[in-house]
N, C-alpha and C positions, 0 to 999 in steps of 0.2 A: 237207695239200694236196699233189698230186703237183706234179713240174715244171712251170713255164709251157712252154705248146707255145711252138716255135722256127721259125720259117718260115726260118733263113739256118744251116747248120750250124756254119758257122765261127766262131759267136757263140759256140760253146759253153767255145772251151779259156780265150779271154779269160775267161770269166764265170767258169769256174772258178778261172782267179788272182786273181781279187780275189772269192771268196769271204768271205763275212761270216765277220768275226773274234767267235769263241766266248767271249772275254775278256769282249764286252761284254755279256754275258748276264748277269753278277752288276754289271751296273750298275745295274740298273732302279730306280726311284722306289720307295720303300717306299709301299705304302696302298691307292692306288687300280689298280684294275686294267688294264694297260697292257702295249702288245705294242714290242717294242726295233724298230725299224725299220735294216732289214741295209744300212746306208750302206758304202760298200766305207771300210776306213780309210785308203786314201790321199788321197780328199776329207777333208781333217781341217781346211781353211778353207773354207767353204761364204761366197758369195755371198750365195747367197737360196735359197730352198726355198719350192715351191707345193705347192698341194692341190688336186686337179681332185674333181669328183661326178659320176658316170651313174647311168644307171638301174642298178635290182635291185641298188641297195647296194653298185655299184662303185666305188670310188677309186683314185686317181692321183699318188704321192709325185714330185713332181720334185726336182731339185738342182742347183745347178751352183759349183764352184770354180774359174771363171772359163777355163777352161781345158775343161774335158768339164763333160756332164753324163751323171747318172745318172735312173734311171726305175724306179719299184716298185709296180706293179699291185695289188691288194687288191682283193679278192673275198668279201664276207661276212663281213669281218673276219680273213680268213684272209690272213697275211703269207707273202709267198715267201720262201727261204730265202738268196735271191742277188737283188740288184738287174742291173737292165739299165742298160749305159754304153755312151758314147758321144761318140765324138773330135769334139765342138763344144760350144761354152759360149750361154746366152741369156741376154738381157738382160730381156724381156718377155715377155710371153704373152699369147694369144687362146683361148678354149674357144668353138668351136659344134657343138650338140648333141655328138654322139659324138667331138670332131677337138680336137686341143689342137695348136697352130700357136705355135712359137717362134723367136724372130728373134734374129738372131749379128751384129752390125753390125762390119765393119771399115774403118779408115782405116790409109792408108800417107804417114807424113808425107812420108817424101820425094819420092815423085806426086803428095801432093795427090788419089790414087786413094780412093774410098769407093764401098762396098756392101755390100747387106744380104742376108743369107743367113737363109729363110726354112724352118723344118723343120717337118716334119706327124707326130705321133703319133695314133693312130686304137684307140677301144677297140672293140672289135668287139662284137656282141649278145652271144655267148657269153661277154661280160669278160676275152676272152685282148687282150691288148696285141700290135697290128701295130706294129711296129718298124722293119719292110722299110722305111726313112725314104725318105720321099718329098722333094725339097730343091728348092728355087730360088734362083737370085742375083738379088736385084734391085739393078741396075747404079744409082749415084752418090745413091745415097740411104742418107744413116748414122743411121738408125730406131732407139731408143733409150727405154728409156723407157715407162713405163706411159699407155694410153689416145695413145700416137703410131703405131698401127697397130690395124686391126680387118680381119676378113675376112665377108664378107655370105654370107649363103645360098645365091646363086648366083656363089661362089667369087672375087668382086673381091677384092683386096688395097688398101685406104686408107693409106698411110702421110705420115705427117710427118717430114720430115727437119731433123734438129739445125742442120743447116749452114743451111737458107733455112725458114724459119717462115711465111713467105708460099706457099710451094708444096707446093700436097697431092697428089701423085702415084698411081695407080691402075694396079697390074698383074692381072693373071690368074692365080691360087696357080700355076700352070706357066711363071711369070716373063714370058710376053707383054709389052709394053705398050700400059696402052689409051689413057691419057692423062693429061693434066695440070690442074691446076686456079690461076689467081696468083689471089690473094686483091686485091681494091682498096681493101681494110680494110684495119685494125690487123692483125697479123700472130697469127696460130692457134693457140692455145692447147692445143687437143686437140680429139680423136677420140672418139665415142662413138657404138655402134653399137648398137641398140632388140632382144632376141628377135626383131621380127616383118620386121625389117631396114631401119627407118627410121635414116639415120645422122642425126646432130648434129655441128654444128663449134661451137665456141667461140671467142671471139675476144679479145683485148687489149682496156682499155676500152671495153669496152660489157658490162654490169651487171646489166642488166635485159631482154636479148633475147638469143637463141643462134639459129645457123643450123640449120634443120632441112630435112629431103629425104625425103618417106615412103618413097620408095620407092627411094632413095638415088641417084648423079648419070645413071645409064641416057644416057651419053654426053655428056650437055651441060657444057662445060668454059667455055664462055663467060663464066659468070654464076656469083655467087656465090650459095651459099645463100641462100634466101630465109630473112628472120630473122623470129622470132614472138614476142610479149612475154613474158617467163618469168622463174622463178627459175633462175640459174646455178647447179648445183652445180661446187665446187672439185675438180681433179684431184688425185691418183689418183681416179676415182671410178668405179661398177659397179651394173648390176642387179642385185639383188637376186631376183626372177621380172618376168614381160612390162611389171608396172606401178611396181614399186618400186626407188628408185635411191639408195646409199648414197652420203655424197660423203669424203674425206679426214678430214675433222671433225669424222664423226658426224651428221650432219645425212643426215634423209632425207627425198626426194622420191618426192610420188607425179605419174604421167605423166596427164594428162590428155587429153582426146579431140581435142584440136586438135593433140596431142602436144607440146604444153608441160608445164615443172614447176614442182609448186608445193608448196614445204618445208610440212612440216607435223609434223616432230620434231625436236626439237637432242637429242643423248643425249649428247654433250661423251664420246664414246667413242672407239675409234679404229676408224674405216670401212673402213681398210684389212684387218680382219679380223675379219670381221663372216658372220653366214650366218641362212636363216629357216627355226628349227625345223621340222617334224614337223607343228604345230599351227600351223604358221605364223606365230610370234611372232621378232620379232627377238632374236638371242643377237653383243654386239659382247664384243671384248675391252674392258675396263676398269680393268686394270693388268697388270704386266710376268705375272703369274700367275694371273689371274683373268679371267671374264667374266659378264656380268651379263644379264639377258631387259630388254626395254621391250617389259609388256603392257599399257600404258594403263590401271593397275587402282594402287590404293593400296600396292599391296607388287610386289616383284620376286625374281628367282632367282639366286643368287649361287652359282659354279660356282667350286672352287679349286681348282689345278693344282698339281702335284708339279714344279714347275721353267718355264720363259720359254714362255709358249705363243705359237704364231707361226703357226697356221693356225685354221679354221674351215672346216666343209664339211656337205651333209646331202644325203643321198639318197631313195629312200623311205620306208625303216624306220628309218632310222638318222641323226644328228647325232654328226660327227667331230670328233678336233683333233689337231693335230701337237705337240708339246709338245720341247724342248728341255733338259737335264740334267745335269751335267755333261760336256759335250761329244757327248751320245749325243741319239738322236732316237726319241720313241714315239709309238705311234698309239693314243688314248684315246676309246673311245666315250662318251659323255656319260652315258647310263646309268649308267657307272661311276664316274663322277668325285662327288667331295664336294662338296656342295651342300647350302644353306640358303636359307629364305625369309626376306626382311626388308623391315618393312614401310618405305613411301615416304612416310608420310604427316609434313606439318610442322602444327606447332601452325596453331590456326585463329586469327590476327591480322587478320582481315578488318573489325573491330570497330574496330580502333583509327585514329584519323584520320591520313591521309598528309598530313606534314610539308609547308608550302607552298615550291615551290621558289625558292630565292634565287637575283636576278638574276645572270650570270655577265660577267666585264668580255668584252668586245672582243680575246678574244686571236687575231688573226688574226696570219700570221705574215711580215716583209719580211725573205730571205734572199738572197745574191747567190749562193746554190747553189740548184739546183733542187729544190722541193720537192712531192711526189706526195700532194694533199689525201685521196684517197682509199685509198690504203694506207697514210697518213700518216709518209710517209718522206721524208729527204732525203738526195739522192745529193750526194757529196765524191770530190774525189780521195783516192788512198791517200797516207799519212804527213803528213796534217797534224792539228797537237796540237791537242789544244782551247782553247787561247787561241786560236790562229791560226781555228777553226771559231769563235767567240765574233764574233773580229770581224769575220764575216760577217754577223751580224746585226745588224739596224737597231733599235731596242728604245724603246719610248715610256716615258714616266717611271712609275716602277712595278714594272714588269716585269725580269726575270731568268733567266740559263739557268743549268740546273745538270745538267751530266751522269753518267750513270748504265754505267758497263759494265756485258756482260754477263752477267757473274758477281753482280750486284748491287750491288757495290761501288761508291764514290763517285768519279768521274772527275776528277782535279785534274792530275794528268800523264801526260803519255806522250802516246802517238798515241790515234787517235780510230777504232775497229774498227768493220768490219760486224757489224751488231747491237747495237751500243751505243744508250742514249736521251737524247738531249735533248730534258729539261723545261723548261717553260714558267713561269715562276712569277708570279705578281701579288699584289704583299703580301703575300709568305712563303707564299702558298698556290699549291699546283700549279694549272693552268687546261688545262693540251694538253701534248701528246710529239711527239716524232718519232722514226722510226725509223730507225737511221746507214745508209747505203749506200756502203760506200767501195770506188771501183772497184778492182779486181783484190786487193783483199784479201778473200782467202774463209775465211781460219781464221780472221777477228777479232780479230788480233793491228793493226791500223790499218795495215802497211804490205806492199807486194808481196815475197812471200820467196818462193825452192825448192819452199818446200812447198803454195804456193798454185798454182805451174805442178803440182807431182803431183796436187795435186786435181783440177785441170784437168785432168790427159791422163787420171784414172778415168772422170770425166764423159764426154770425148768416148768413151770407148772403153767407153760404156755401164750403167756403173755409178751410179746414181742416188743420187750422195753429197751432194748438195746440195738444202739446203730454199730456202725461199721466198728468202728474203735475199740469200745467200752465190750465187744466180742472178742474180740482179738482179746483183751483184759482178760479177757473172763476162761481165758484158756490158757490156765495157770501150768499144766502139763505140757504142754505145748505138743501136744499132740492132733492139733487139727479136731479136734472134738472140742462140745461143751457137755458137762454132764456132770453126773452124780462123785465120779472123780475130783475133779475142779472145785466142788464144792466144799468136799471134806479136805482138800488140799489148803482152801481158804478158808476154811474155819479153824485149821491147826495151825495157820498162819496168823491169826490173829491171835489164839489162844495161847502159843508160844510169846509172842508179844505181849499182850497182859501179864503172864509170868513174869518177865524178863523186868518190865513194870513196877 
């Protein structure tokens, strides 16, 4: 393959110093057949790395090392021999049709200043990569974060900012502002934007309905989405094509005509890296090396990786994957990868009679800490032991708690960490759990340290280092936000403690 054409000439001396190092060509995976993908080597700690798909078998390697990113065009399988970089780092991404739209969020602690810097990559029909970056700031909005921005058809920008979770803000990709949206709900969970550009919002308890807009908010800031009864899928979550929608979990929804969804698969996969063959069958990841098909048939296709596979993608003729190796990165057509079928079938027990179920005691639970029935958690302060968590609970005769870190180990001392369980027990038998919440402890060590403020400043500053839990943690105000609040709320929490010290 000759050069990528270059619309900016000055691109050319940079690209040539950070030409792809030759070294790593005797890296490659022994077996299956695989292209070394030309990562410049001074990105040697990558962030995150995407996979974009166009038409006629085009793809799109992104990167970033928090600092730049790079961009590596593919064409037919044909690798260039120098990736394209570029002085801004992104946190998320948006693909519509031919345009991959990535967002750079900054905060400045000492203003209290935040804004998000919007970039446009564009593959053009002839699969050369426009680069001439196109760029926006959108002013005091710190956008972060997968499904917290989406951009429509007719060029809106939807974003949700870290800092107020209640306001969904709306600019024009050439940074305009056209308006604002306060939620008089529970505060928004995410963004989710339909092929045909119907958006969805999500919201904080509520379970069973999500806001929908077919035609998405066409000015009216008044009023919240109007909600429809539906199944929620969990964020990260993504189309699949115009009607099928993966979610975090594995679970897929199909869109129905009133534009609600309604599950109709658990694949216990990971959704995050997932794509629909060629045939149209679903192909998710299924372990750190492998991926597996869900064709609704007795057997399935078991695909195995020569090292951490971290993408998924398909075009027309073609089904991609990015794969990971020791420290090097290839691009694997599926064709080529080792693969076997096995079959799905379990023995047929349909004969034998289901066990009648035994009555369960009453274990409802009286705690003077808040407890969340439906993600079955309860929120604590940080550094209190589990005695001192014990005797917060009220306990009818019978019953007993016994906690669980979460390494598995048995909890008898120390502090009480996010993510830890407390069980329920009724006559030596377990009955319920909870799951620990302790504010401003996000590494699960039970008390606020140093290292719980670095986790915090990645988060704000867009790095998505925190699951379900260690959020909840991190939302020291308990106001349904994470933000620059939270922050200062857990540094004076610490700071108060080293005095105390």
């Amino acid at each position: 393959m000759g050069p990528i054409t270059r619309k900016a000439s000055f691109f050319l001396l940079a690209l040539t110093l950070l030409c792809f190092p030759l070294w790593q060509a005797f890296a490659a995976p022994q077996g299956d057949s695989s292209a070394l993908l030309p990562i410049p080597k001074d990105f040697s700690a990558l962030k995150s790395i995407s996979l974009f798909s166009f038409p006629n078998d085009a793809y799109l390697v992104t990167g970033t090392d928090g600092t730049r990113t790079f961009a590596i065009p593919i064409s037919n399988g044909e690798i260039p021999s120098e990736a394209i970089c570029f002085d801004f780092s992104y946190t998320s991404s948006f693909q519509t049709e031919n345009q991959i739209y990535l967002t750079d969020p900054y905060m400045d602690e000492v203003s209290d200043t935040t804004y998000t810097s919007l970039h446009l990559l564009t593959m053009t029909e002839e699969n050369v990569l426009d680069y001439q970056l196109y760029s926006a700031v959108i002013p005091n909005v710190f956008s972060a974060g997968p499904n917290n921005f989406c951009v429509s058809p007719d060029s809106y920008v939807y974003l949700l900012s870290n800092h107020n979770r209640f306001l969904l803000s709306v600019y024009q990709t050439f940074g305009d502002f056209v308006g604002e949206l306060e939620t008089q709900r529970q505060y928004f969970l995410y963004l989710l934007l339909a092929p045909d550009g119907g958006l969805y919002a999500a919201h904080a308890n509520i379970y069973d309905q999500i806001g929908y807009l077919p035609t998405g908010l066409e000015g009216n800031f008044s009023e919240d989405f109007p909600l429809i009864a539906s199944d929620v899928p969990q964020a990260p979550c993504c189309f699949l094509d115009n009607n099928l929608l993966i979610d975090k979990n594995g679970d897929v929804f199909e869109r129905q005509e009133d534009g609600s969804f309604q599950k109709f698969l658990e694949t216990d996969a990971e959704g995050t890296c997932a794509t629909l063959t060629l045939d149209g069958i679903l192909l998710c990841r299924n372990g750190e090396d492998t991926a597996r098909t869900y064709e609704g048939s007795d057997s399935y296709t078991l695909y195995r990786f020569d090292g951490l596979l971290t993408c998924l993608a398909s075009s027309d003729n073609s089904t991609v994957a990015v794969v990971e190796s020791n420290g090097s990165y290839y691009f694997y057509d599926l064709d080529d990868v080792s693969s076997e079928v096995i079959s799905d079938e379990d023995p047929d027990t349909s004969s034998d009679p289901e066990p009648e179920p035994e009555p369960e005691p009453d274990n409802s639970w009286d705690s003077i800490y808040p407890i969340d029935p439906l993600r079955q958690s309860i929120t604590i302060p940080a550094g209190l032991s589990f005695a001192e968590v014990k005797k917060g609970f009220t306990l009818e005769d019978g019953y007993s708690l016994k906690g669980i870190r979460p390494n598995g180990s048995v909890l008898t001392s120390g502090y009480v960490g996010t993510g830890a369980i407390i069980e329920l027990y009724f006559d030596d038998e377990a009955v319920d759990s909870l799951t620990v919440i302790a504010l401003g402890d996000l590494d699960g060590t039970g008390t606020a340290t140093t290292t719980d403020v670095n986790l915090f400043y990645d988060f704000l500053n867009g790095y998505d280092n925190l699951d379900d839990n260690e959020r909840l943690a991190a939302d020291l105000t308990q106001d349904g936000n994470i933000g620059v609040e939270d922050l200062l709320f857990l540094k004076k929490q610490l700071n108060t403690r080293q005095e105390s010290d």
